[in-house]
N, C-alpha and C positions, 0 to 999 in steps of 0.2 A: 227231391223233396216230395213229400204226397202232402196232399190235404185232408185234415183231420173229417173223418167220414162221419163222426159218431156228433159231433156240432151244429146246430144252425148258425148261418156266421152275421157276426154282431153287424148293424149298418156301417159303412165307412164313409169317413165323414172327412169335409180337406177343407180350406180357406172360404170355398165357393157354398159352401153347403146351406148358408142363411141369409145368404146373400139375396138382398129384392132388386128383382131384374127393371131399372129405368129405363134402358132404352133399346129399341127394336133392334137386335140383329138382324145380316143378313150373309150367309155362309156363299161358300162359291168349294164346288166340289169337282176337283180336277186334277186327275194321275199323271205325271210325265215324268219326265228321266228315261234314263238309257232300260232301269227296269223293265221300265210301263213297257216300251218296246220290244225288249224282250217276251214279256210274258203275253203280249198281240198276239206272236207270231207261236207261244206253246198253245195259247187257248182258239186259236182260228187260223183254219187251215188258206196254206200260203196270202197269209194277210198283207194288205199293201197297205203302206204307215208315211204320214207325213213326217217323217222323221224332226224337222224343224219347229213343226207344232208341237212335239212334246218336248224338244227338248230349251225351248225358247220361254215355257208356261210359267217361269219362276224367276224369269229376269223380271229387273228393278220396270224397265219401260214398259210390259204389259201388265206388271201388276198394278201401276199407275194409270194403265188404260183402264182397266178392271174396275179400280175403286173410284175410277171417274167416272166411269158410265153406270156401274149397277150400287156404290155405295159400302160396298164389300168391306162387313168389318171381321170375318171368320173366313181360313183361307182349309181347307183340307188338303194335305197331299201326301203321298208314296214316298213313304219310307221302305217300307218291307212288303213283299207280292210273296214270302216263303221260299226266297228260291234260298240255296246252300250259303253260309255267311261268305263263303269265298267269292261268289257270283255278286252280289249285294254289297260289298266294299265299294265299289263304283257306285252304283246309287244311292247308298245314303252318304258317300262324300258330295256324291254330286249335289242332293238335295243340302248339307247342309253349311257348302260353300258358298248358299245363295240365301239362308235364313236373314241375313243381315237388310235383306233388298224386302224383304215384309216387316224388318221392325223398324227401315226407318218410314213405312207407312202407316207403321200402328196397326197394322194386320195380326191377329190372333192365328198362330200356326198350328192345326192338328195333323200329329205323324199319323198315316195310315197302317196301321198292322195287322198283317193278316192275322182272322182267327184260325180256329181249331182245322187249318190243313195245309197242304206243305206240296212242292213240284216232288212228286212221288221219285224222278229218277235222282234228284238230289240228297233225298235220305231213306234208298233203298234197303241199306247198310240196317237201319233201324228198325225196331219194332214197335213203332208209335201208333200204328192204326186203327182205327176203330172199323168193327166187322161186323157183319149181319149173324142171324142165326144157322144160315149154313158155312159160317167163318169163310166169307168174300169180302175180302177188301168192298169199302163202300168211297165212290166215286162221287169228285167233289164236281169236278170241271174237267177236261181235256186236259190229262197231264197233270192232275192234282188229286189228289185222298184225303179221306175226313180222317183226322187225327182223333184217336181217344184221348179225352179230358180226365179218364180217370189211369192215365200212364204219368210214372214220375216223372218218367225221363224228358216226356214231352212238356208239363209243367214246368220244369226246371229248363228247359230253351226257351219257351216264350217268356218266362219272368226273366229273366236274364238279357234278353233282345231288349226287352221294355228298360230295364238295370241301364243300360248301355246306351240310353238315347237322356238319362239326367246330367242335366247342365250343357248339354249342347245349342239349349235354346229355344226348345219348344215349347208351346203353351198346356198341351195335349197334344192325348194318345188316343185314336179313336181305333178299335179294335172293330172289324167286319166280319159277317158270315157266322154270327154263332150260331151252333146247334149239337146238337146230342148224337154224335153216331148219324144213322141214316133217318134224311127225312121222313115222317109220316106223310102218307096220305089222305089229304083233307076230309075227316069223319064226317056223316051227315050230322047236323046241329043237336047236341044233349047223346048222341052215340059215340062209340068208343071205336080208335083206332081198328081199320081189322089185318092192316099188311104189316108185319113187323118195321119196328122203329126202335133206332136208338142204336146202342151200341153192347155187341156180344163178344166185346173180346175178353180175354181172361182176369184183365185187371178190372175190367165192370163187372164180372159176373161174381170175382173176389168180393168185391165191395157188394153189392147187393145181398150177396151172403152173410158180410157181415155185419150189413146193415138188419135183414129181416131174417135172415136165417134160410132161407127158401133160394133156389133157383132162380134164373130169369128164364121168364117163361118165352117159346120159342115159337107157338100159337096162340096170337090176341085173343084168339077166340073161345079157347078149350076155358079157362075157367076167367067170369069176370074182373071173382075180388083181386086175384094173383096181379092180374092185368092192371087193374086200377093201382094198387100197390106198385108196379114196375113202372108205370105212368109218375107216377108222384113221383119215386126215386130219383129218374132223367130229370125232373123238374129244379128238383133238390142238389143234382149233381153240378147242373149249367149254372145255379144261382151261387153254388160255392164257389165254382170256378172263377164268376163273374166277380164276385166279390174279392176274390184272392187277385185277381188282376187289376181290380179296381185301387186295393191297397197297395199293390204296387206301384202302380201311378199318382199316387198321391203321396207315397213317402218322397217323390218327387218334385213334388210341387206342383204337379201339370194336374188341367181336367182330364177326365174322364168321360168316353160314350162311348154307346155302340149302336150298330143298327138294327132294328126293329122290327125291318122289314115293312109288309103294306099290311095292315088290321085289320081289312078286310075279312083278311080269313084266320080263324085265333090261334096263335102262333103257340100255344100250350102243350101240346100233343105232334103238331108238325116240326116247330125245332126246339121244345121243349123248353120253352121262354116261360117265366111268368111276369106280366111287363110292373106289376105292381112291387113285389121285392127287387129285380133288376133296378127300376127307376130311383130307387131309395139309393142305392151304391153308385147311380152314376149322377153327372155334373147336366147332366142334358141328355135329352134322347132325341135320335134321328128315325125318319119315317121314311123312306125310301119307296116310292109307286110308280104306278102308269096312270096316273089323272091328273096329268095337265093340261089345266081349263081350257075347254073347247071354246070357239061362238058360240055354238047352238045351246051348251048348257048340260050337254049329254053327258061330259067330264067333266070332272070338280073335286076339291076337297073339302067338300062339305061336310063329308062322314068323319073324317079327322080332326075339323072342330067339337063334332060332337063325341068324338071320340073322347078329346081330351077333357070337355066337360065332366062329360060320363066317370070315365076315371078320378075325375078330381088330381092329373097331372101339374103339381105345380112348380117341376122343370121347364128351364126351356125345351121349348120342341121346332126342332127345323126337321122341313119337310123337302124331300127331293123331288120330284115329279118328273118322269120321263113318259115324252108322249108314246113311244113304242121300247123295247127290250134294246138291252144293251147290243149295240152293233146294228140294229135297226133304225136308230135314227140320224137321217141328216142334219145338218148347217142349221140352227135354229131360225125361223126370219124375226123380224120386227115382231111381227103379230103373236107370236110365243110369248116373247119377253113384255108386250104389255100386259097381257093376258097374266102370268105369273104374277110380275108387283102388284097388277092390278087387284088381284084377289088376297095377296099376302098384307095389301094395307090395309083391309078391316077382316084380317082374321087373328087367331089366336093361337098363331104358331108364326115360327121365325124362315123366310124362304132359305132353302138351299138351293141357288142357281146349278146346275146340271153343268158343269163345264169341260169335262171331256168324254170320251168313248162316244164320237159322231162317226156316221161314217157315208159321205157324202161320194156319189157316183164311184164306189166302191173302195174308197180311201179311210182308213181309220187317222184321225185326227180333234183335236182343242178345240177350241170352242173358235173360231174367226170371228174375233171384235173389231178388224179394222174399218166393216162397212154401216158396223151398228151405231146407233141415239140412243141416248139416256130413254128407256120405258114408260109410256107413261104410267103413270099408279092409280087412273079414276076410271077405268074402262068400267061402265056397268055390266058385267057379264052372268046372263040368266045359269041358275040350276037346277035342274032337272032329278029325276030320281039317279040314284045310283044303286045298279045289280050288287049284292053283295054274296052273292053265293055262285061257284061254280054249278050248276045245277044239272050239264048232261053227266061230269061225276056223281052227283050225288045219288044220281035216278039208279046209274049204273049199278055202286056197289049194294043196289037191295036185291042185286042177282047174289046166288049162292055159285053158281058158276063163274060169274066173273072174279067172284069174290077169291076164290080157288086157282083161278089160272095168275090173279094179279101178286098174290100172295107166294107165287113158286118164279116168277119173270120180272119182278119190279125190281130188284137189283142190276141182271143181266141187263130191263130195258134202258134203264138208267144210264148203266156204264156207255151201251151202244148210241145212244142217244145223243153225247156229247162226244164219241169215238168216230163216230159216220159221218161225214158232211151231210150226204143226201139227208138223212134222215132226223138230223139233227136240224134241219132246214126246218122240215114238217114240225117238227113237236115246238121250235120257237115260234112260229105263227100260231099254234094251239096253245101255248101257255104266253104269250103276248096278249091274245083273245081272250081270252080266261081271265085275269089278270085286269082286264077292263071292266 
């Protein structure tokens, strides 16, 4: 199947779309199944895994602990991590020989599906990839590849994945990680990308042709308008895609979301999102960050309220907050979880509790609610400014040399990055840091 290139695609619209929201949700966000464990151990080298926590997170008795303790009326969980459908028979039976233990709680189920990339050795076979401009595969994660969006083939597997989860029981389909080909990196404010981004493989460069007639340009730099034109394109690509999956799921019955990522820094040009068209095709949007509220006030999502003002967002919005990067943080205490309701109950978005990827005296594992109290929700918690620009990048790319060496090594540093322990060590403490 392709998607019609030459269209802007109409809103889609499902049961939920006029619907005024009464009453506060509150989501709980947590991977388990045989999946989740598997994919631990491709994304992190020799990982040690509570095996019992993940695979316990969907029985009937702790989701009754769950919606006792924190109120939980949205549950998220793994369906699809991308590995080969042979490998994922086991996990999504697993997940949904257990849906029946969330609807007799009245829990709202969203399938987790991966976005646009796939366990690279599971569909080597194919040519789904999306490629930079010297045609290198672009590197999602340890073990995974960013898929082009503007491949049939790959279109028609993920519609088809989503096809295959109507009527088994879920409420929603919440799709992760969208983006265009390869990350940008973060322009300084009102400037334009300068390291290639997006995706150069032959079936995007097709389309751009056909869309403008012109090449994709293979330096941001050499001619503005080109660039600005290539910019729009990616924008216009994700929004169709976003929308062609969004109709998918709704000739289902199910809601629709995806994530968003943190707003901090504008997601237009780095994963080629426009959060205003997006929002219109989906049921809800998620935020996903690193500012969950400190004491001192130093974290907060403050800027996310105003964010949602600002946009005039009048979806729901649940927001994830994780104090440090995935695999970074331990066992949440008491003082987390007041700190979280406590600021979720006079704001203007829906919490999504954090409830797996801990990793506690060097164990990956679920969230342990056996030693937890219900939160309380009145903590008065001061805020403080919030940094909103990485700014040793920003200083950085007004070098023309750095600008040169980053634009010839940000693939290669990329792939090494999440390839290397050691050194993928360093760069998650620097984009953890950043990130705050």
């Amino acid at each position: 199947m392709v998607l019609n290139q030459s269209q802007t695609p109409l809103p889609s619209m499902s049961k939920q779309e006029n619907a005024t929201i009464t009453a506060r949700r509150v989501g709980y966000y947590c991977w388990g199944g045989p999946g989740t464990i598997r994919m631990t151990h491709v994304k992190y080298f020799n990982a040690k895994v509570d095996v019992q926590s993940m695979l316990s997170c969907y029985d009937y008795d702790t989701l009754a602990r769950v919606q006792e303790l924190f109120g939980i009326t949205d549950y998220w969980v793994m369906y699809s991590w991308g590995f080969s459908d042979e490998k994922e028979a086991e996990d999504r039976a697993f997940l949904v020989n257990r849906l029946e233990n969330f609807k007799r709680l009245g829990i709202k189920v969203h399938a987790y599906i991966q976005g646009p990339n796939l366990v690279y050795d599971d569909f080597k076979h194919t040519d789904w990839w999306a490629r930079d401009e010297k045609n290198r595969l672009v590197t999602y994660y340890r073990g995974r590849r960013v898929c082009s969006i503007h491949n049939a083939g790959f279109i028609d597997y993920v519609s088809d994945k989503i096809r295959d989860t109507y009527d088994l029981g879920f409420d929603g389909i919440y799709m992760d990680n969208i983006q265009h080909g390869q990350l940008g990196v973060p322009a300084q404010p009102g400037k334009l990308p300068v390291v290639f981004c997006g995706d150069y493989s032959a079936s995007a460069r097709e389309d751009f042709r056909r869309e403008t007639g012109h090449d994709i340009p293979d330096d941001l730099e050499r001619d503005e308008a080109l660039t600005r034109e290539y910019l729009d394109f990616r924008i216009r690509s994700n929004t169709r895609f976003i929308s062609h999956i969004s109709d998918i799921v709704h000739a289902g019955d199910m809601e629709f979301g995806t994530n968003f990522y943190d707003p901090k820094f504008d997601p237009a040009y780095i994963y080629a999102i426009d959060i205003q068209k997006m929002t219109t095709v989906q049921d809800y949007i998620l935020f996903e960050n690193h500012a969950l509220p400190a004491n001192d006030g130093n974290k907060h999502n403050g800027y996310i309220e105003e964010f949602i003002n600002q946009e005039e967002i009048n979806k729901p919005v649940f927001v994830v907050s994780y104090e440090h990067g995935v695999g970074m943080s331990p066992q949440f205490e008491q003082w987390h979880l007041d700190n979280l309701f406590s600021e979720a109950e006079t704001s203007n978005f829906n919490l999504c509790l954090k409830g797996g990827e801990f990793t506690t005296d060097g164990v990956w594992h679920c969230l342990y609610i056996d030693d937890l109290q219900p939160p309380r929700r009145d903590k008065k918690l001061p805020r403080n400014h919030v940094n909103q620009e990485a700014e040793a990048l920003q200083v950085a790319l007004n070098f023309r040399l750095f600008r040169w060496i980053l634009k010839r090594v940000y693939n290669p540093f990329y792939r090494i990055a999440f390839e290397w322990r050691i050194f993928r060590f360093i760069v998650h403490i620097v984009y953890d840091t950043t990130l705050k």
